[in-house]
C-alpha positions in Angstrom: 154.9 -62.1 81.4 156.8 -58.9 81.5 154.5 -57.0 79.0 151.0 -57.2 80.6 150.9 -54.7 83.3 152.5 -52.2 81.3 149.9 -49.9 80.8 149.6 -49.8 84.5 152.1 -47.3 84.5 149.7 -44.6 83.0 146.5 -46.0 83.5 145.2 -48.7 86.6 141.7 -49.0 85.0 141.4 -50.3 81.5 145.3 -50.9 81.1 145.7 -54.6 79.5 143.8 -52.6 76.1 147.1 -50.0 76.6 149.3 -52.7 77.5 148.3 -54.3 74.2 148.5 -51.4 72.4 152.0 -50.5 73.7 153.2 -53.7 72.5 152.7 -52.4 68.8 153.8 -48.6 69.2 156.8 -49.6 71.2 157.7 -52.7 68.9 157.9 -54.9 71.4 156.0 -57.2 69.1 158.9 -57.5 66.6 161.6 -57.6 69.6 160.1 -61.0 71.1 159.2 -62.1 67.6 163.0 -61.7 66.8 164.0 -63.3 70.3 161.8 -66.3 69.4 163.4 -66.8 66.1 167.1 -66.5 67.8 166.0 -69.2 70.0 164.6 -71.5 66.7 161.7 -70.8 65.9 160.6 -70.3 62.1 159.4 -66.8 61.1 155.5 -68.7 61.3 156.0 -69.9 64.1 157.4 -67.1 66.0 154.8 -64.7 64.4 152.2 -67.0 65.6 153.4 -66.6 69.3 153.4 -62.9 69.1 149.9 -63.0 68.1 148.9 -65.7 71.1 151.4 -63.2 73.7 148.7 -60.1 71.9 145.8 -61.8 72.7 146.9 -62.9 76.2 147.8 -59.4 77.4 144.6 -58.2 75.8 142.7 -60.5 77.5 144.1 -60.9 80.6 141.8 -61.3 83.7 139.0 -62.7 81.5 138.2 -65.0 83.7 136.9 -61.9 85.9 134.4 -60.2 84.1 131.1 -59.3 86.3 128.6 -61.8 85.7 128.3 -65.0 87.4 128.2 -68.3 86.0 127.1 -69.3 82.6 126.9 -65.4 81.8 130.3 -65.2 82.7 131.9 -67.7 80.2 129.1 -66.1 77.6 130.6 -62.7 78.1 134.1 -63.9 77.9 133.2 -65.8 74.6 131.7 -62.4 73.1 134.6 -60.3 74.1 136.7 -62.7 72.4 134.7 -63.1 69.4 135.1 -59.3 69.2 138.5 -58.8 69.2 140.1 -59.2 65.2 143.5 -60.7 66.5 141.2 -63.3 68.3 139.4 -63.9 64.8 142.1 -64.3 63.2 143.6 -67.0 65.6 140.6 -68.7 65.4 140.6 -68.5 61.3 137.2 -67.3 61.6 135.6 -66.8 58.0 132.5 -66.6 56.0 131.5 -69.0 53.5 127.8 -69.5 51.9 126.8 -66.9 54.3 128.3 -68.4 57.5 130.3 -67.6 59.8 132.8 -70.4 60.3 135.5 -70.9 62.8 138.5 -73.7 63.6 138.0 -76.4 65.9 141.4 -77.2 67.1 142.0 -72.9 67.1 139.6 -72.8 69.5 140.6 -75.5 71.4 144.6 -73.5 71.8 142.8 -70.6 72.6 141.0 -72.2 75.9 144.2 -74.1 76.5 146.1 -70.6 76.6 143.3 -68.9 78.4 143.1 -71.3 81.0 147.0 -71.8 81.1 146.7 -67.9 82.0 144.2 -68.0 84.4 146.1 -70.4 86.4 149.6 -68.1 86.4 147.4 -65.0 87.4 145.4 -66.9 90.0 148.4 -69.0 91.4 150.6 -65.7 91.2 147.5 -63.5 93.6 149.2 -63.1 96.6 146.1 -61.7 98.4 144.1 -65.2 97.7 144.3 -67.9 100.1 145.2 -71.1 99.0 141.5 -72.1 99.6 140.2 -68.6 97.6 142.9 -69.2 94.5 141.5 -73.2 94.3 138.0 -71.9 94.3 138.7 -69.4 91.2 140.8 -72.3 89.6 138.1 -74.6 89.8 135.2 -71.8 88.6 137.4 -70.9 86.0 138.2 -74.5 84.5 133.9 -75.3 84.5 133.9 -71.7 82.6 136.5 -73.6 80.3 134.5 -76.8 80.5 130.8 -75.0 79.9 133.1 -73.1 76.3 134.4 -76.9 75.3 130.7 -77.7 75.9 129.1 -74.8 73.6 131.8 -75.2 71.0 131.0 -79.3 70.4 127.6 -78.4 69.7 128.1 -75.5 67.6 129.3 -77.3 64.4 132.1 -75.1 64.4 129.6 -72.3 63.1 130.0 -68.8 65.2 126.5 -68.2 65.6 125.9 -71.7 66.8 128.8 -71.3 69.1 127.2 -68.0 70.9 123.6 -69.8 70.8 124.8 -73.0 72.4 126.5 -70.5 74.8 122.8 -68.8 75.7 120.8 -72.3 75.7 
């Protein structure tokens, strides 16, 4: 919450990818990690929220990108697929030449995605209630349309993207 916008401060275009990055050069990675473990969590555990709070501030507004409809969830999906932290969350892998990925991974990352969506959309003071229920709605069927893609992939990457397309 208090780490996304950071990279506002230097740069309004482009700054979740320096938010992200400032997390790392300013350890504000291993501070939270540590703050997590202080409140109970297990070194795993707390390592794995780090990685989700990364991703999130990476990703943050993906819900925005400027297509329209099933392009929209497609190019969310790709810049995900992209990104090496969100690989790794997913466990993607290769094995006997394909590229393999974890079903309930990817169903925390939509959880998380859409859980963020939500807090930025509900949070928009310049959205009407009316407006910010319209892009909660659009953004859940972009969830829905991923959830849709992913159970006919066969947990296969390249399946995943295809059933994304068709």
């Amino acid at each position: 919450m208090f780490t996304h916008a950071l990279g506002k401060v230097a740069e309004p275009v482009g700054y979740p990818e320096l938010s992200r990055s400032w997390l790392d050069e300013w350890l504000l990675g291993k501070l939270l990690a540590g703050v997590l473990r202080d409140l109970g969590l297990d070194e795993g555990a707390a390592a794995w929220a780090v990685g989700v709070v990364k991703i999130l501030v990476k990703h943050q507004r993906w819900y925005e990108p400027e297509a329209s409809g099933k392009e929209q969830a497609d190019q969310a999906l790709l810049s995900w697929l992209k990104d090496g932290e969100v690989q790794r969350f997913l466990q993607v892998n290769r094995y006997l030449g394909v590229l393999w990925f974890n079903h309930e991974s990817f169903g925390q990352l939509l959880g998380w995605m859409l859980s963020l969506a939500a807090v930025e959309i509900s949070a928009n003071s310049i959205l009407s209630p009316e407006q910010a229920a319209a892009e909660l709605v659009a953004t859940y069927e972009m969830v829905e349309k991923l959830t849709e893609a992913e159970a006919r992939s066969e947990y296969q990457v390249a399946k995943l993207i295809e059933a994304m397309r068709g």
